[in-house]
Structures are given as structure tokens and as C-alpha cells.
C-alpha positions as CSV (number, residue, x, y, z in Angstrom):
1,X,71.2,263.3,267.1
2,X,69.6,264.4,270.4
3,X,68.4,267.8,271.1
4,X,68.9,270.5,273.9
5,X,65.6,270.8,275.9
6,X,66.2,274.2,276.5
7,X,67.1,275.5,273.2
8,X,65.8,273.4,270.9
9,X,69.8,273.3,269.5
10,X,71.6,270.2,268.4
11,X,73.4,268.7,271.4
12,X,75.2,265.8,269.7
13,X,75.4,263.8,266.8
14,X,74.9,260.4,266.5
15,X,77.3,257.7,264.3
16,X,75.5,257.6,260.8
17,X,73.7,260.6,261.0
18,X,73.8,262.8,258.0
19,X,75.0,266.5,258.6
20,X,76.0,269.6,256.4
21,X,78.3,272.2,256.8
22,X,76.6,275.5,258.4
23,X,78.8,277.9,255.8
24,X,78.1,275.8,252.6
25,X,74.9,273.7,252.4
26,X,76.1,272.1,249.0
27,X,78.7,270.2,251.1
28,X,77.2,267.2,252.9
29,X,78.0,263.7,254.6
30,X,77.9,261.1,257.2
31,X,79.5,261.1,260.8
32,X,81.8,258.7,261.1
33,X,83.6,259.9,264.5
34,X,83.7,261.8,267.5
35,X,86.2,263.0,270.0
36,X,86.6,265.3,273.0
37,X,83.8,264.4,273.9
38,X,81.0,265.5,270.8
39,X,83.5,268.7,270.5
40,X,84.7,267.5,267.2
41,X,83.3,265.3,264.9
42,X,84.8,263.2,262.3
43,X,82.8,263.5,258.4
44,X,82.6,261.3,255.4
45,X,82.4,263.9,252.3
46,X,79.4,262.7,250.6
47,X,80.1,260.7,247.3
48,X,83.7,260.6,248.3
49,X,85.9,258.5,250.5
50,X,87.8,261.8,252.1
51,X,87.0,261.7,255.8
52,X,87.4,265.5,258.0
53,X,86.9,266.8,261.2
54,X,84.5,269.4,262.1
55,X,83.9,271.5,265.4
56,X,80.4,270.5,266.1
57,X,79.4,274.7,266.2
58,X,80.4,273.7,262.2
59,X,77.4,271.3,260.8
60,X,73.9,270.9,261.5
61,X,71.7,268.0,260.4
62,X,70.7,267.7,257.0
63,X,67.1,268.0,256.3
64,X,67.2,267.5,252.8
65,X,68.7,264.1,252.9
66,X,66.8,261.2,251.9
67,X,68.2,257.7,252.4
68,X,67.2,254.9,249.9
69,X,64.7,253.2,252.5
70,X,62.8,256.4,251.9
71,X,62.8,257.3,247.9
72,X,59.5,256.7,246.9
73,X,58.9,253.7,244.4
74,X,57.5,254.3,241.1
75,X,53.7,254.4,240.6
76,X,51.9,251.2,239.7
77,X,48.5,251.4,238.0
78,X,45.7,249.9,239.4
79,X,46.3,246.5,239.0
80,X,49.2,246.9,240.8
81,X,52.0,246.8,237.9
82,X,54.4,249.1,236.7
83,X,53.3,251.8,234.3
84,X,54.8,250.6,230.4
85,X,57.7,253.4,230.7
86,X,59.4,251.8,233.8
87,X,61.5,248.7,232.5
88,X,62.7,246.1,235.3
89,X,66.0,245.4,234.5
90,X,66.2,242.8,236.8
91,X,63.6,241.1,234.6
92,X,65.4,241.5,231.6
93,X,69.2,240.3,232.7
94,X,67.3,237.2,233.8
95,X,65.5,236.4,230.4
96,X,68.3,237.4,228.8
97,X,67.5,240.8,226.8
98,X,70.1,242.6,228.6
99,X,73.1,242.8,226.0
């Protein structure tokens, strides 16, 4: 997403970029298109497959998205393990406790 110098306003999104709708925050998602030139922009419904288009005067970027590169691991004590409530479930399929 690049912004306006002048304004400070949105000037285009970018593919990928995660966006809301200005009239409902609850509805989010991902662009996936763009045509007439970054007039309209083509949205992935989050946690759906349903794709729509949106006039770009329509979303703005979603602040409160957080990818899974950016959730925050769970604490590890001091010498650097997992606290005892946090189970690795990899671990266990692979010694077979998993059942």
C-alpha cells in the first residue's frame, strides 16, 4: 500500500495487503485484484473463499491484522524451554502419544 504525500491518504493497495471495509470493521480480507486502474479492487472475504470487488473510497488498511510471522511465541523460562502448560504436539505424534 503506498501513501499520498500530500494527504497522508491511501493511494493504492498493494496484492496481498490486508484491508477492511470503511462501513463495517468486522468484515476484513486480502486483495486479490485490481482494475481501472486502483479504482476497484478485487477482496478475498477473510476465512472464506468468496472473492468481491470494492471501490477503493470502500476499504482502508487493516491495522488490527496480525499475520502468523508476527504472533508472538509462547514464553520459555529461563533455560530456554517451554513453560509445563504448553504441550508440543509435534513431540508427541512423533513418540507416539498422540491417539
Amino acid at each position: 500500500m503506498t501513501f499520498c504525500e500530500d494527504c497522508g491518504d491511501v493511494e493504492f493497495y498493494d496484492y496481498g495487503d490486508r484491508v477492511r471495509l470503511v462501513q463495517n470493521h468486522m468484515l476484513t480480507g486480502q486483495v486479490i485484484g485490481e482494475r481501472n486502474w486502483g479504482q476497484e479492487y478485487q477482496v478475498r472475504i477473510g476465512a472464506t473463499v468468496t472473492a468481491l470487488w470494492f471501490e477503493r473510497v470502500e476499504l482502508e488498511p487493516d491495522p488490527d491484522f496480525s499475520d502468523p510471522a508476527m504472533v508472538a511465541t509462547p514464553p520459555v523460562s529461563g533455560d530456554g524451554a517451554a513453560p509445563d502448560n504448553v504441550i508440543n504436539l509435534a513431540a508427541r505424534r512423533t513418540m507416539g502419544g498422540m491417539q
